[in-house]
N, C-alpha and C positions, 0 to 999 in steps of 0.2 A: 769407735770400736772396730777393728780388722774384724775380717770377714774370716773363720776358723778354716784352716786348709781342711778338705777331704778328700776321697777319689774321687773321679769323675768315672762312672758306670762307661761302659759300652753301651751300643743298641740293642732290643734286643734282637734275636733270632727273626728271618724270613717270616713272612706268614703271620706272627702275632696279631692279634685283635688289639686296633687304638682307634682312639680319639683323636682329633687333630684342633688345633687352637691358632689363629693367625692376627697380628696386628702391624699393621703395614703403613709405612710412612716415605716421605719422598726424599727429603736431605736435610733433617735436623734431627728426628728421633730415631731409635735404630726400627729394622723392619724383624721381627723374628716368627718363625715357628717350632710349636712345641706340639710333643704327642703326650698321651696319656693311654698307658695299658687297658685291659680290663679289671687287672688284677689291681691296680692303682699308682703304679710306676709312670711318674711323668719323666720324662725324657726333650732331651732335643736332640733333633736326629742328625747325623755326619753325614755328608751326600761327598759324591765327584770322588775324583781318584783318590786327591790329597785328604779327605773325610774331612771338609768344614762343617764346621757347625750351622745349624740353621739361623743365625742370627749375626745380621748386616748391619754396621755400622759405615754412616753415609765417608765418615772420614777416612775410610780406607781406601774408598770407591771414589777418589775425587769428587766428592762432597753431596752424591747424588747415588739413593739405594740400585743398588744393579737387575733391573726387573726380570732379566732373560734368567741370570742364575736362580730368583728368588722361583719361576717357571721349575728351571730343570731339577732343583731340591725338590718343589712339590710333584713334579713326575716323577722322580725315583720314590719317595714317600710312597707310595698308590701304588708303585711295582714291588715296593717290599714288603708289604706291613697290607693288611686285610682293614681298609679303614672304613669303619662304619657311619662313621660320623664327623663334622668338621664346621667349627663356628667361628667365621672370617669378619672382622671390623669391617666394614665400607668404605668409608671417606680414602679419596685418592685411591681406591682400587677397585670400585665398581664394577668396570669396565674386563678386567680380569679373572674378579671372581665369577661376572656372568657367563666368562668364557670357560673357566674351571668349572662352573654347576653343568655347563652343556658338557664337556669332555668326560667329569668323573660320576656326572649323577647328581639331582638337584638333593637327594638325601644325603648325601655326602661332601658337599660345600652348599652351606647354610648363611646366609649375612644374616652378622649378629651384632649391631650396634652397640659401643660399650656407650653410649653417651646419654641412653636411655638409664636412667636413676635409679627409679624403682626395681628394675630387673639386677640391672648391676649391683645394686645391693643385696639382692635377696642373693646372688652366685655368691659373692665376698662371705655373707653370714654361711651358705653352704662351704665352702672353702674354709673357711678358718675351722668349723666344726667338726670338718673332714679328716683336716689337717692334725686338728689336738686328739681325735680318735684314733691317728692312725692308720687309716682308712687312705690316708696320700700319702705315698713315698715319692722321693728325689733321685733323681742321677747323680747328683752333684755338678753338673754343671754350673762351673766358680762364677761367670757373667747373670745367671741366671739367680744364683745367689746373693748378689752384688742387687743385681734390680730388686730383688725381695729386701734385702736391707733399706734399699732405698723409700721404698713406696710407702706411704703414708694414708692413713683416713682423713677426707678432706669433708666436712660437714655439707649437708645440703635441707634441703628442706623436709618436716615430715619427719624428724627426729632420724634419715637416714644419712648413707655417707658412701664416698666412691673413692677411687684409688686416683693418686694426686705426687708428687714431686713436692719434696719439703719448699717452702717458702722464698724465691729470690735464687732457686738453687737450680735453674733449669737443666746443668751439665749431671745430672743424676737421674739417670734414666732408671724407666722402673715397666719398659717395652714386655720384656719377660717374665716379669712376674704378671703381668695383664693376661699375658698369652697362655700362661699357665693355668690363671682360673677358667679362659674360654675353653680351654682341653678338657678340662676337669671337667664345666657347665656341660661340655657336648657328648663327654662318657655316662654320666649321670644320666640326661637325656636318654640316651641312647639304648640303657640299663634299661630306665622305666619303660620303654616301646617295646623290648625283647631285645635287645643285645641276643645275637644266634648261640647259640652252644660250641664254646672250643675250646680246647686246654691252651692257656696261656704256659708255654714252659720255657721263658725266657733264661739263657744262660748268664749266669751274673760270675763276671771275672773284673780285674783289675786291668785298668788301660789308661792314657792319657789323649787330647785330640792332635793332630797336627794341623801346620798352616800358619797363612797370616794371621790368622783373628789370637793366634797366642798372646799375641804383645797387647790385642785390645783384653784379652779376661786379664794378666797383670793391674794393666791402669786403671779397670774395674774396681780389681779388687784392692788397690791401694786407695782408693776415691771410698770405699764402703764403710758407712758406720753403722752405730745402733737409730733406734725411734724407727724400727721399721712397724707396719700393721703384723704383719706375720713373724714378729718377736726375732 
């Protein structure tokens, strides 16, 4: 099933309260990051003159994620957007994110293993829940919605389940929609500890992104069907 065309949001306005979500990989799955408002707008954020998207696939990059850009995205991130919180994968980036907890604040780059079971489930049931209330809105970001189609519940132990790549099907990445429940996990979070008081008043217009990664959201979203987790 095609993936339905929609807008793709802007970012929003300077200064907004978000969440940040990151899952990071070296040359086979893409690396991306996603924000999440407070107000419940997940987003991924456009950095650099040309406004890419925060989300790298290794095949553009001569076969290996480009660490320094995936750097200067989340420095502009942190110079525009009031970010309170931020729950970063580990594997293959350790080493960066210890250097991100020293530069932005160990409360605001968090390592969050998604490979721990029990937790990762317990975000996915918050997420879906989230999601059917209404309580989550999208950008539309087309690549982003392509990994949502993609991604799957893959059974594990304990009557629980985690996010998985259909069967034999490795070239259907589902990097983003991962990234998107850590944004959500780490607004949530965030809520519960006191998220500060501010008016979220992000401006919502119509726009499209520029750049290389155009040609990657197309073959996205021509690769996207149904049997996703997130319907």
């Amino acid at each position: 099933m095609p993936v339905r065309e929609i807008k793709w949001l802007p970012n929003p306005e300077r200064g907004t309260q978000v969440s940040v979500g990151f899952d990071g990989s070296d040359s086979d799955d893409f690396t991306v990051i996603r924000c999440r408002t407070r107000s419940g707008r997940l987003f991924t954020p456009r950095y650099g003159p040309v406004k890419r998207p925060t989300i790298w696939n290794p095949a553009e990059w001569g076969g290996q994620i480009p660490r320094h850009e995936v750097a200067v995205a989340l420095d502009e991130i942190h110079d525009r957007w009031d970010v309170s919180r931020g729950y970063y994968d580990p594997p293959g980036w350790r080493t960066e994110i210890g250097e991100w907890a020293q530069k932005y604040g160990e409360k605001r780059v968090v390592e969050w293993p998604t490979y721990r079971v029990k937790f990762m489930h317990e975000e996915l049931e918050r997420f879906l829940v989230d999601l059917k209330e209404g309580r989550i809105k999208d950008d539309g970001c087309p690549i982003t919605r392509v990994h949502m189609a993609n991604a799957i519940k893959v059974a594990q132990n304990g009557q629980r389940y985690i996010l998985g790549k259909p069967g034999g099907e490795q070239h259907r990445k589902i990097d983003a929609a991962m990234t998107s429940v850590l944004a959500h996990a780490a607004a949530c979070d965030a809520e519960a500890s006191g998220w500060p008081e501010k008016s979220d008043t992000t401006v919502i217009c119509f726009g499209a992104s520029k750049g290389r990664s155009t040609a990657t959201a197309r073959s996205e979203r021509r690769r996207g069907r149904g049997g996703s987790v997130f319907g």
